[in-house]
N, C-alpha and C positions, 0 to 999 in steps of 0.2 A: 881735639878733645871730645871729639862728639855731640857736638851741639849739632841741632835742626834751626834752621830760621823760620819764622811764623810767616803764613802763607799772608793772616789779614794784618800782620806790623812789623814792621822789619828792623827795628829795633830789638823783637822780641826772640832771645834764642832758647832750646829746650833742648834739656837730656834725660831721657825715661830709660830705667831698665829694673827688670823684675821686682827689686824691693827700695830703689831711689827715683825720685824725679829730682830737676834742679832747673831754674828759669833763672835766667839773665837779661834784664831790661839795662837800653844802654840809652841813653842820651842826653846828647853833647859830650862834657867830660864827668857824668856820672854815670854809674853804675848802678843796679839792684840788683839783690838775689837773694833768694827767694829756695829753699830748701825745704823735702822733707825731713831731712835731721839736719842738725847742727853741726852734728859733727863733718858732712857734707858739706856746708857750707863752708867753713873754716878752713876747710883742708882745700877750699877752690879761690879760698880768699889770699890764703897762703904763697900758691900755686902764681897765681895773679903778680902778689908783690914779691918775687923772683925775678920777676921782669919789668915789669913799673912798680914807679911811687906811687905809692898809696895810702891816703887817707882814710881813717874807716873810721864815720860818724856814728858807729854802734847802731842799737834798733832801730829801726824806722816805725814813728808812731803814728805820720800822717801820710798820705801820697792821694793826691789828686791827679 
């Protein structure tokens, strides 16, 4: 799919091209993502649940 994994966390995966990025934080059995558009995201969240069950807790307001 073109993800990069991060050099300093390796949980942390990344796709950059000319006018989108999109970040995937994974740990344990969660996920983040992290979009410059929405519509990006959605269509990776989509993507996702074609192949697993998936729960989608909608926004994330907090994250430590």
């Amino acid at each position: 799919m073109g993800f990069s994994s991060s050099k300093s966390d390796h949980s942390l995966f990344t796709r950059f091209n000319a006018i989108e990025t999109l970040f995937i934080l994974i740990y344990v059995d969660d996920i983040l993502v992290i979009g410059s558009s929405q519509l990006l995201m959605q269509s990776f969240i989509k993507h996702l649940s074609t192949n697993f069950a998936l729960k989608d807790l909608e926004p994330l307001h907090y994250f430590l």
